[in-house]
N, CA, C and O atoms as a Maestro MAE file, in Angstrom:
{
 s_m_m2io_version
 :::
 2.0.0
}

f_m_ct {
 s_m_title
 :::
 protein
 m_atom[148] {
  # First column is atom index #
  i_m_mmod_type
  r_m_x_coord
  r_m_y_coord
  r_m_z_coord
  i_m_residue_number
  s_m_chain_name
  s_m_pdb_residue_name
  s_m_pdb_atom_name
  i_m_atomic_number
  :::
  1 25 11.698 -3.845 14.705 1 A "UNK " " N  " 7
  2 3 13.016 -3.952 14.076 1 A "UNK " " CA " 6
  3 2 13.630 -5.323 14.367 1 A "UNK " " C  " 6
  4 15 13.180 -6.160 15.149 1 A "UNK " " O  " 8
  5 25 14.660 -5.411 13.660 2 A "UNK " " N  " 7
  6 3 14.689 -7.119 13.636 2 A "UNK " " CA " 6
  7 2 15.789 -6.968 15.085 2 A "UNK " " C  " 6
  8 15 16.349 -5.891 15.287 2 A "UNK " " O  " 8
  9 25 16.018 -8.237 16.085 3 A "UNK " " N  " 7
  10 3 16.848 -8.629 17.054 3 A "UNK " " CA " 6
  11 2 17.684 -9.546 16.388 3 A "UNK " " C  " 6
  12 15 17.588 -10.408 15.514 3 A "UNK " " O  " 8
  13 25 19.022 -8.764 17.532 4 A "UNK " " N  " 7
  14 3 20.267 -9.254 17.394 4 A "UNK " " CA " 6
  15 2 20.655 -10.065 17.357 4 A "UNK " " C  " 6
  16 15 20.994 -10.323 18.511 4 A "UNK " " O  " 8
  17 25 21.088 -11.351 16.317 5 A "UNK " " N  " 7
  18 3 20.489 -12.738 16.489 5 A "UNK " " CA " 6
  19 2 22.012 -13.142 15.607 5 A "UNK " " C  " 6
  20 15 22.561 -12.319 14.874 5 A "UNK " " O  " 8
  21 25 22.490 -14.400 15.813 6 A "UNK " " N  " 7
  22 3 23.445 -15.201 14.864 6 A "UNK " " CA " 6
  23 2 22.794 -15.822 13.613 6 A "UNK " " C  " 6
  24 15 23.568 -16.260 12.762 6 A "UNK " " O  " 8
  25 25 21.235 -15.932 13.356 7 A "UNK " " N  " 7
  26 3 20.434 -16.508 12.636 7 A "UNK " " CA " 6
  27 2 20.567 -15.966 11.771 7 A "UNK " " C  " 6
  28 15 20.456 -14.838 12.251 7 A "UNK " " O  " 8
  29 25 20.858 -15.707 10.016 8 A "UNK " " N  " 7
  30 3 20.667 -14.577 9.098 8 A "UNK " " CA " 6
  31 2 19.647 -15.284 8.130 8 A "UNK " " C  " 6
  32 15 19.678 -16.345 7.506 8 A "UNK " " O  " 8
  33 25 18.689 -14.221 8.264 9 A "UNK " " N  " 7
  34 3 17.519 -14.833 7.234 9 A "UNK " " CA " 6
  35 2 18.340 -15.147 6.063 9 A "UNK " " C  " 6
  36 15 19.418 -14.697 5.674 9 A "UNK " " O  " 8
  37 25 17.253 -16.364 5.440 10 A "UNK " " N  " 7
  38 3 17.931 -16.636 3.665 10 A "UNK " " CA " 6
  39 2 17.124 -15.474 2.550 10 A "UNK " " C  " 6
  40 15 17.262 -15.650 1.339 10 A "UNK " " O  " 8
  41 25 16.668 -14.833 2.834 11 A "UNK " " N  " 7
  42 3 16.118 -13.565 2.333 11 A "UNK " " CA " 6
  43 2 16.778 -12.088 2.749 11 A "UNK " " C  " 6
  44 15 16.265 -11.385 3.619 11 A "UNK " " O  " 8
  45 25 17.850 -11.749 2.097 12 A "UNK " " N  " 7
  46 3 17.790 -10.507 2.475 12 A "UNK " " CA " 6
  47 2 17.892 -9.424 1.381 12 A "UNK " " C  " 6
  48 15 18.373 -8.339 1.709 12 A "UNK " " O  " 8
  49 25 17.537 -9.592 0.283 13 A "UNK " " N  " 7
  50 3 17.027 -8.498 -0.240 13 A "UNK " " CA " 6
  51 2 15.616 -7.629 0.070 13 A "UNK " " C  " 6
  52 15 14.512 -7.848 0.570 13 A "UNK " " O  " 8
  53 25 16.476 -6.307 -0.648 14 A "UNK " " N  " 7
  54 3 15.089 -4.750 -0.461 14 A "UNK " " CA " 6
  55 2 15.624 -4.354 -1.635 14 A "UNK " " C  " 6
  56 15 16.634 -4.518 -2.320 14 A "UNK " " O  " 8
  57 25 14.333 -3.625 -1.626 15 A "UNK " " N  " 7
  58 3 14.342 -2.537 -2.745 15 A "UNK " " CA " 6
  59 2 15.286 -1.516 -2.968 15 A "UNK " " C  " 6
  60 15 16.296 -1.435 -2.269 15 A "UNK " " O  " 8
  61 25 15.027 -0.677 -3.947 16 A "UNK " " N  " 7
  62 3 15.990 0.541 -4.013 16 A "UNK " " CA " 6
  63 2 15.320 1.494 -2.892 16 A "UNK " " C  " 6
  64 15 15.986 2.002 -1.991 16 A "UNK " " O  " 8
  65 25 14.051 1.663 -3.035 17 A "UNK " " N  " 7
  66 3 13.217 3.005 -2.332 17 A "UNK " " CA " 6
  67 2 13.562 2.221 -0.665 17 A "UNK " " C  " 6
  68 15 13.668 2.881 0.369 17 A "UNK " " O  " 8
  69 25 13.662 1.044 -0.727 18 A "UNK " " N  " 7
  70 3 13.530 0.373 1.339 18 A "UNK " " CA " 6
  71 2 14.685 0.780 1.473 18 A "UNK " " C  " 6
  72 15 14.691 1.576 2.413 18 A "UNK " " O  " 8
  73 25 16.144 0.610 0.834 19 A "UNK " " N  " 7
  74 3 17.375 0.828 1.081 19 A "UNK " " CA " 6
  75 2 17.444 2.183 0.966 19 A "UNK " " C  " 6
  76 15 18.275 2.620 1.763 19 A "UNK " " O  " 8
  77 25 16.878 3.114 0.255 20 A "UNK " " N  " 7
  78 3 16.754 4.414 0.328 20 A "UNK " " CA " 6
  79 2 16.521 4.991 1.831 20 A "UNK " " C  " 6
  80 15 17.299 5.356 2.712 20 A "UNK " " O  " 8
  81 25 15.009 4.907 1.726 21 A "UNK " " N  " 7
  82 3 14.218 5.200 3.424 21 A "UNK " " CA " 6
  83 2 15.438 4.599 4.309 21 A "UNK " " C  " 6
  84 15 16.101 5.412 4.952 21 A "UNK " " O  " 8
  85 25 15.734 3.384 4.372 22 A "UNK " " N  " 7
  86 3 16.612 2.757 5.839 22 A "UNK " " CA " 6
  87 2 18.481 3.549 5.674 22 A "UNK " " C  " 6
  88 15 19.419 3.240 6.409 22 A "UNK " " O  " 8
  89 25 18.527 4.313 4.809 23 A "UNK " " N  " 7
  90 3 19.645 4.919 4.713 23 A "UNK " " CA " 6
  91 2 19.211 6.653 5.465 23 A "UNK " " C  " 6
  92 15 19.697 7.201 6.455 23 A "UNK " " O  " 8
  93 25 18.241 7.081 4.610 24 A "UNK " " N  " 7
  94 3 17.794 8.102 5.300 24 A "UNK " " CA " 6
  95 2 17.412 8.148 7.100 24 A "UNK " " C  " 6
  96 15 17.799 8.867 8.021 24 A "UNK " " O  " 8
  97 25 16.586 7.135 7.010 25 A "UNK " " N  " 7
  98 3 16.469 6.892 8.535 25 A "UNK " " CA " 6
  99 2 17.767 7.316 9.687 25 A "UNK " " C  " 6
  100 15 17.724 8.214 10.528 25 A "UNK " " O  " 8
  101 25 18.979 6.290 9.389 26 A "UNK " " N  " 7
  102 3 20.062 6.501 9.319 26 A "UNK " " CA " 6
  103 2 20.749 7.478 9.526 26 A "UNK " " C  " 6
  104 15 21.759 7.525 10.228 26 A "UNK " " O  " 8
  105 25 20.126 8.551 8.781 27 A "UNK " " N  " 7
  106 3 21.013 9.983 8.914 27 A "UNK " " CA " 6
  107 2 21.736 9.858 8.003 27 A "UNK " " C  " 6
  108 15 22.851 10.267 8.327 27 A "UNK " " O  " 8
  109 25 21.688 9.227 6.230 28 A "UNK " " N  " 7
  110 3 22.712 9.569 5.377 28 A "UNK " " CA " 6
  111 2 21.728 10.276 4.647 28 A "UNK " " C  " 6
  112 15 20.512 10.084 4.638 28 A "UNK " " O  " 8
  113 25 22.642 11.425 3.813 29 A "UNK " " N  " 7
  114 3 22.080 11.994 2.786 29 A "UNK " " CA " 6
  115 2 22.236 11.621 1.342 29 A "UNK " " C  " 6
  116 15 23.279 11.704 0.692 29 A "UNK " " O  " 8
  117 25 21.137 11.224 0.947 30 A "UNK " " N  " 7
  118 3 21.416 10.398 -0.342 30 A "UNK " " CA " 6
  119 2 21.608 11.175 -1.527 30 A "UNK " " C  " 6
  120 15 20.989 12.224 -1.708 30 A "UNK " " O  " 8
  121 25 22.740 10.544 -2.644 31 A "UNK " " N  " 7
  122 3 22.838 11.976 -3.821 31 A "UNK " " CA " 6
  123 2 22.286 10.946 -4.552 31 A "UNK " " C  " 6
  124 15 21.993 9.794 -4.230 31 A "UNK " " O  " 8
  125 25 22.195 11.544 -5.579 32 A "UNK " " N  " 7
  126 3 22.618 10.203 -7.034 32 A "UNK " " CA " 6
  127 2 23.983 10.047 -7.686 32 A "UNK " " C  " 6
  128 15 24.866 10.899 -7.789 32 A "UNK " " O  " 8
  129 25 23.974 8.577 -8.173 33 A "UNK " " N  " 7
  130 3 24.999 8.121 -8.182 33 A "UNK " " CA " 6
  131 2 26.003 8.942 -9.441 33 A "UNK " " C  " 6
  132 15 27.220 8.838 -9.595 33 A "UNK " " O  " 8
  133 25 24.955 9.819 -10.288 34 A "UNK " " N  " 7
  134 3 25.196 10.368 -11.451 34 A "UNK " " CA " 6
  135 2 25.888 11.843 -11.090 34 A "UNK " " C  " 6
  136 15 26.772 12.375 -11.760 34 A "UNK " " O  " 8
  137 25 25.379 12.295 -10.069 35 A "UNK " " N  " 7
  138 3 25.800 13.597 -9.265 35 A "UNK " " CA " 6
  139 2 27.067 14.150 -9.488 35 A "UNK " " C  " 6
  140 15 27.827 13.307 -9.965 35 A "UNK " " O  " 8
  141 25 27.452 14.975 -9.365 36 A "UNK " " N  " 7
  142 3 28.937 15.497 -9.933 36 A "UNK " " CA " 6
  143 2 29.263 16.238 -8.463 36 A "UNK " " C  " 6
  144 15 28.321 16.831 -7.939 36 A "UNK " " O  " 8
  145 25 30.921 16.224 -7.585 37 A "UNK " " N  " 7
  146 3 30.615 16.362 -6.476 37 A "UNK " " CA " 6
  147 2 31.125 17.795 -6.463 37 A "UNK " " C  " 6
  148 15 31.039 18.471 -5.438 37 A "UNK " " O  " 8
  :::
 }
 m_bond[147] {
  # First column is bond index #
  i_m_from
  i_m_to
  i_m_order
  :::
  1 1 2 1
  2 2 3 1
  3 3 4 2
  4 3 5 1
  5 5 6 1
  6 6 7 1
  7 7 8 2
  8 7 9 1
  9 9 10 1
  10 10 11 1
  11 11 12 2
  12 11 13 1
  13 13 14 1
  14 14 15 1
  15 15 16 2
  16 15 17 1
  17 17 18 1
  18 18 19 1
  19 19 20 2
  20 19 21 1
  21 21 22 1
  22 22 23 1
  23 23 24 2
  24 23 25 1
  25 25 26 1
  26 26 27 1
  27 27 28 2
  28 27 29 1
  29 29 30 1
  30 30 31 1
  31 31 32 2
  32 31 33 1
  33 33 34 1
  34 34 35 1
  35 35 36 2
  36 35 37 1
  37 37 38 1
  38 38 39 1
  39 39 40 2
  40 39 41 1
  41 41 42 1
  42 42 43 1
  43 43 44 2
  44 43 45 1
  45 45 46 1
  46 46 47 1
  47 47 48 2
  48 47 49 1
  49 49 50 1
  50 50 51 1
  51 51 52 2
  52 51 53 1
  53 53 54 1
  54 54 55 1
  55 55 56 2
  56 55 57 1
  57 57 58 1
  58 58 59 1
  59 59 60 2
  60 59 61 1
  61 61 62 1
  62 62 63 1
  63 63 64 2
  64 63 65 1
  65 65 66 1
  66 66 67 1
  67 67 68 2
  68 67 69 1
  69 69 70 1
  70 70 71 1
  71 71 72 2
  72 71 73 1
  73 73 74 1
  74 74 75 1
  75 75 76 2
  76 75 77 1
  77 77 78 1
  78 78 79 1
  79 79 80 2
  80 79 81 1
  81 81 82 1
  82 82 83 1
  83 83 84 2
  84 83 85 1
  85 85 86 1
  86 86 87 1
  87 87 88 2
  88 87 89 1
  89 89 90 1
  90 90 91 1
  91 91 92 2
  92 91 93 1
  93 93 94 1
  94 94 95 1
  95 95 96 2
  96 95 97 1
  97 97 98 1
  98 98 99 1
  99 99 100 2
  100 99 101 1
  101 101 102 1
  102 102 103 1
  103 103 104 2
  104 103 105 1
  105 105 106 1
  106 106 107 1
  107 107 108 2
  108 107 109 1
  109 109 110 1
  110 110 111 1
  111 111 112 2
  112 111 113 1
  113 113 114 1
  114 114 115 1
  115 115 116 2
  116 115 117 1
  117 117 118 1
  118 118 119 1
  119 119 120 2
  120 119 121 1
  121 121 122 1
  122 122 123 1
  123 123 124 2
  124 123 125 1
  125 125 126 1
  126 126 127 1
  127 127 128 2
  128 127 129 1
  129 129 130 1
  130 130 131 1
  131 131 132 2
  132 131 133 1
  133 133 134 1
  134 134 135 1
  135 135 136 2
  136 135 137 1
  137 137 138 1
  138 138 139 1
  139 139 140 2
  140 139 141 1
  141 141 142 1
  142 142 143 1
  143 143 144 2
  144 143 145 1
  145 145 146 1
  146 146 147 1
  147 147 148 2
  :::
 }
}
């Protein structure tokens, strides 16, 4: 996992599915955005 650093890569895009997984990881439960609540 990346260290705690002042450095911010010049790359920081992800995907939908990486931002997915690293949200899940996380402990959020993902809906869709279309979802009715």
């Amino acid at each position: 996992l990346y260290k705690k650093s002042d450095v911010i890569p010049a790359e920081r895009e992800i995907t939908v599915e990486q931002a997915i997984l690293m949200a899940k990881f996380q402990g959020y439960r993902i809906k869709s955005a279309t979802e009715q609540p």
